[in-house]
C-alpha positions in Angstrom: 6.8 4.8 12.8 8.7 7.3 14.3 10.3 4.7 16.1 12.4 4.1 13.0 14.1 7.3 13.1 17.5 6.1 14.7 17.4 2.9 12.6 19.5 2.6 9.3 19.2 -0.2 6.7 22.5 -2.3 7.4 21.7 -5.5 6.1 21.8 -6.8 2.1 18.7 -6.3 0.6 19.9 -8.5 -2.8 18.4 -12.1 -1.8 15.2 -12.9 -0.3 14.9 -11.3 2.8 10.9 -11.9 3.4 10.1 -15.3 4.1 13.0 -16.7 2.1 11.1 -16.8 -0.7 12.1 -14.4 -3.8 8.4 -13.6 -5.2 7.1 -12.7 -1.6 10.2 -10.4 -1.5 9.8 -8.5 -4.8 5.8 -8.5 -4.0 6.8 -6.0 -0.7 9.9 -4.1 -2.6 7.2 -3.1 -5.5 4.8 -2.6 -2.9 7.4 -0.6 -1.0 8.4 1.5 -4.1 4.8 3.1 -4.9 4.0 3.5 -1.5 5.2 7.5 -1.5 3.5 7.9 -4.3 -0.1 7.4 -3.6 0.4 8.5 -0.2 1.9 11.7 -1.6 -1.6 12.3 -3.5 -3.1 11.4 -0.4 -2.2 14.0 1.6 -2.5 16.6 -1.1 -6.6 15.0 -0.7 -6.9 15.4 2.2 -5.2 18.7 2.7 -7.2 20.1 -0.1 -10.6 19.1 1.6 -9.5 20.2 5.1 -9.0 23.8 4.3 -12.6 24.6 3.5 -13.6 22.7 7.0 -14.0 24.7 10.7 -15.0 21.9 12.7 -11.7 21.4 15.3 -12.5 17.6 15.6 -12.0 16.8 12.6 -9.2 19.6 11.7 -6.9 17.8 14.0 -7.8 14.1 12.7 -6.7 15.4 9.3 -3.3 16.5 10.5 -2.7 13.5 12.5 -3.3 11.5 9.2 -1.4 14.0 7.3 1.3 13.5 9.6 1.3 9.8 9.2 1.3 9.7 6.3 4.2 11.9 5.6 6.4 9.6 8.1 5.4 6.6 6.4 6.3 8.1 2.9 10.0 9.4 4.2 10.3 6.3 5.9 9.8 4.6 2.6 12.0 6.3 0.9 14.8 5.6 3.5 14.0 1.7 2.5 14.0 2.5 -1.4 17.3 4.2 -1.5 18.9 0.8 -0.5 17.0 -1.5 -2.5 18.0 0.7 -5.3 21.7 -0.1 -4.2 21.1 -3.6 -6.2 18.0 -3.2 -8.4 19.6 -0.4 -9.6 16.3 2.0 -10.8 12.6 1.9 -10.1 10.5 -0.4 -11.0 8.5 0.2 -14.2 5.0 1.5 -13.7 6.3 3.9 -10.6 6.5 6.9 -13.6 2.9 6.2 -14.9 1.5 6.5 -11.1 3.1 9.1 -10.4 2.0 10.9 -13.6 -1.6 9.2 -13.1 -1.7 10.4 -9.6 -0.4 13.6 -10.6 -3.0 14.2 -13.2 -5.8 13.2 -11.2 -4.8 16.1 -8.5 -4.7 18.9 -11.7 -8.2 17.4 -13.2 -10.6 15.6 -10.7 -12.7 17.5 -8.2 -12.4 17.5 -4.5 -14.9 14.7 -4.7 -13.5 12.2 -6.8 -10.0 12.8 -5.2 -11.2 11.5 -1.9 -13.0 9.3 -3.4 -10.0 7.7 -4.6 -8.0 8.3 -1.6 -10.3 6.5 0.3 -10.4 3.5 -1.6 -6.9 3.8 -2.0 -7.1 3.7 2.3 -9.3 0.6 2.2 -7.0 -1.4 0.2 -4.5 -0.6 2.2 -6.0 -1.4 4.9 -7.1 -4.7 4.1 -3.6 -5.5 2.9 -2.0 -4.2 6.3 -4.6 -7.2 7.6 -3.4 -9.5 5.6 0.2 -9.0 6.6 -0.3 -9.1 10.0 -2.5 -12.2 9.8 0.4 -13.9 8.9 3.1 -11.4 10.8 3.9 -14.3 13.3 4.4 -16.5 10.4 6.8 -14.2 8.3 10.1 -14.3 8.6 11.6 -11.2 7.6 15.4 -11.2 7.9 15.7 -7.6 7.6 15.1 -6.1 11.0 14.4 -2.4 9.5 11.7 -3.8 6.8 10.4 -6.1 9.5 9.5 -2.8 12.0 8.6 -0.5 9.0 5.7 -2.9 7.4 4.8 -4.0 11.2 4.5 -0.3 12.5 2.8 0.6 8.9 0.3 -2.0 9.0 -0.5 -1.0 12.1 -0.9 2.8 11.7 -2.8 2.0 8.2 -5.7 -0.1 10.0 -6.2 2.8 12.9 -6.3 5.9 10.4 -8.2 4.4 7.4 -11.5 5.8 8.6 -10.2 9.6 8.2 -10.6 9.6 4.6 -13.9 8.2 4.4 -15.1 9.9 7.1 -14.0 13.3 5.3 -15.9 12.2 2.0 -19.1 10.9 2.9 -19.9 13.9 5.1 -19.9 16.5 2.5 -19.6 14.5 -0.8 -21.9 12.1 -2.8 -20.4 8.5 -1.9 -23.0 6.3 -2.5 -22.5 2.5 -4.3 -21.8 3.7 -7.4 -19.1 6.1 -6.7 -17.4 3.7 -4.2 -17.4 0.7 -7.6 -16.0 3.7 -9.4 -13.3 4.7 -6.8 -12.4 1.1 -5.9 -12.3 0.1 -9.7 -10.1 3.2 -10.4 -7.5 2.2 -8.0 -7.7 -1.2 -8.2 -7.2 -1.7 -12.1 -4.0 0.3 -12.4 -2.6 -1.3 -9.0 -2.7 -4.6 -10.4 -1.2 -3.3 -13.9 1.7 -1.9 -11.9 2.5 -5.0 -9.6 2.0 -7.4 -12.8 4.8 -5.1 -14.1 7.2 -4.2 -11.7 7.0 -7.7 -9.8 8.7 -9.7 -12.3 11.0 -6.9 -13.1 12.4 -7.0 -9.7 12.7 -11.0 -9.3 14.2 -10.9 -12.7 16.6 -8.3 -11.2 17.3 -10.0 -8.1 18.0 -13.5 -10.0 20.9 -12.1 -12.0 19.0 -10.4 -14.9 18.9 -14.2 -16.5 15.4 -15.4 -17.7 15.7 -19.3 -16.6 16.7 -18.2 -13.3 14.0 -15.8 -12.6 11.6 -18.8 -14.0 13.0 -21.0 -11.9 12.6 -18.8 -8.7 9.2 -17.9 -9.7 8.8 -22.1 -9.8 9.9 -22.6 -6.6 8.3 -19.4 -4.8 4.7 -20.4 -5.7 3.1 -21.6 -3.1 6.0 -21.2 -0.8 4.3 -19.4 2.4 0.5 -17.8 2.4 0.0 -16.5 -0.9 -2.5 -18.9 -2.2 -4.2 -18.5 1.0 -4.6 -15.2 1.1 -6.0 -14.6 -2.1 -8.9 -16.7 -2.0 -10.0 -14.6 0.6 -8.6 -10.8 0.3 -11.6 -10.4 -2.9 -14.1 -10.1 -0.6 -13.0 -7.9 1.8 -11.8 -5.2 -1.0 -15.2 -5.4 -2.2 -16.9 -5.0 1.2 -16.0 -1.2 0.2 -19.1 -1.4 -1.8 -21.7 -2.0 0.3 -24.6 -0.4 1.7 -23.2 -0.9 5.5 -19.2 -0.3 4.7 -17.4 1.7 7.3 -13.6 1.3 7.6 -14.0 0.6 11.0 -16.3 -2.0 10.5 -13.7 -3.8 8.3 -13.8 -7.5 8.9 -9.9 -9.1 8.9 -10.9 -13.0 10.2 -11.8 -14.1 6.5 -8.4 -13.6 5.8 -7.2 -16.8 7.4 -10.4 -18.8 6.6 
């Protein structure tokens, strides 16, 4: 990721620079717009958890990922500020995150904050797998979104263990607090993208509601959306197994 430190965003975000196809697009801007946020409440998890451990090992793991993730959340926002240029604000849902995520650092314990970061760090996980599944088979015009998701996807599958590592070593995280964690973050991540996906296709098809219909018409089923979700449920669940470790995490059913 640091790699993208010299680059700037040059190119016209307005159209549809993923794949040519307009849904795919707004799917990875709304994905691209919350992305600071959780990773922001992340850290804090992390962070908070590290400071009452000694063990060097593990110290320095924890401030790798912090460090990661702190790249990945500027780096972000670089990419935000110019989709902003013509969707013009946030999507909606970003303030409720952030105000969930905020809440949950004021209210939940230590436990139930990792607990949530690291489901948080398994879905995005098996999403990075999903992307680079298909990576030879997305076009993504934009050469800065095309090395940020690359890079990310990358440095999301190698660091996802951290979390869980960090919770299951010193905090309950048997089945049920893993169906409670994955639920948790699952629910309100689907809320936001049912929200703030249309919003920005409707925003990208001149703010008219037949031509956002009509994109939607003709994005469906253009490129490997259907395929991938018939097979990205069972690999977010595998977080809820007996057996689960993030480095155990099985990517091949994605392109079953």
């Amino acid at each position: 990721m640091h790699t993208l430190k010299g680059m700037n965003v040059k190119e016209d975000l307005a159209g549809a620079w993923c794949n040519g196809n307009l849904l795919l697009t707004s799917l990875m801007e709304a994905v691209s717009f919350v992305t600071p946020v959780v990773e922001k409440f992340m850290i804090h998890a992390v962070a908070d958890e590290m400071r009452a451990r000694d063990e060097p090992a593990l110290r320095q793991r924890c401030l790798d990922f912090i460090r990661e993730e702190a790249v990945h959340s500027r780096t972000h926002g670089k990419f935000n500020a110019a989709l902003l240029k013509h969707l013009g604000a946030e999507p909606p849902g970003i303030a409720a995150i952030r105000a969930a995520t905020a809440g949950a650092r004021r209210h939940l314990s230590v436990s139930s904050r990792l607990g949530l970061a690291a489901a948080i760090e398994h879905l995005a996980a098996v999403m990075s797998g999903a992307y680079l599944s298909y990576d030879e088979e997305i076009g993504v015009a934009s050469p800065f979104a095309k090395a940020l998701f690359e890079l990310h996807a990358r440095e999301e599958i190698g660091h996802c263990s951290v979390v869980f590592d960090l919770w299951r070593e010193r905090w309950p995280a048997g089945r049920r607090q893993r169906i409670v964690a994955i639920m948790a973050v699952l629910l309100p991540g689907v809320l936001y993208l049912a929200a703030a996906v249309p919003w920005v296709l409707y925003r990208k098809t001149g703010r008219t509601l037949p031509t956002t219909l009509g994109a939607l018409r003709t994005s469906v089923g253009v490129g490997r959306l259907g395929k991938w979700a018939g097979n990205l449920a069972t690999v977010f669940f595998s977080f809820v197994r007996a057996d689960y470790h993030p480095d155990r995490l099985d990517h091949a059913p994605l392109r079953a």
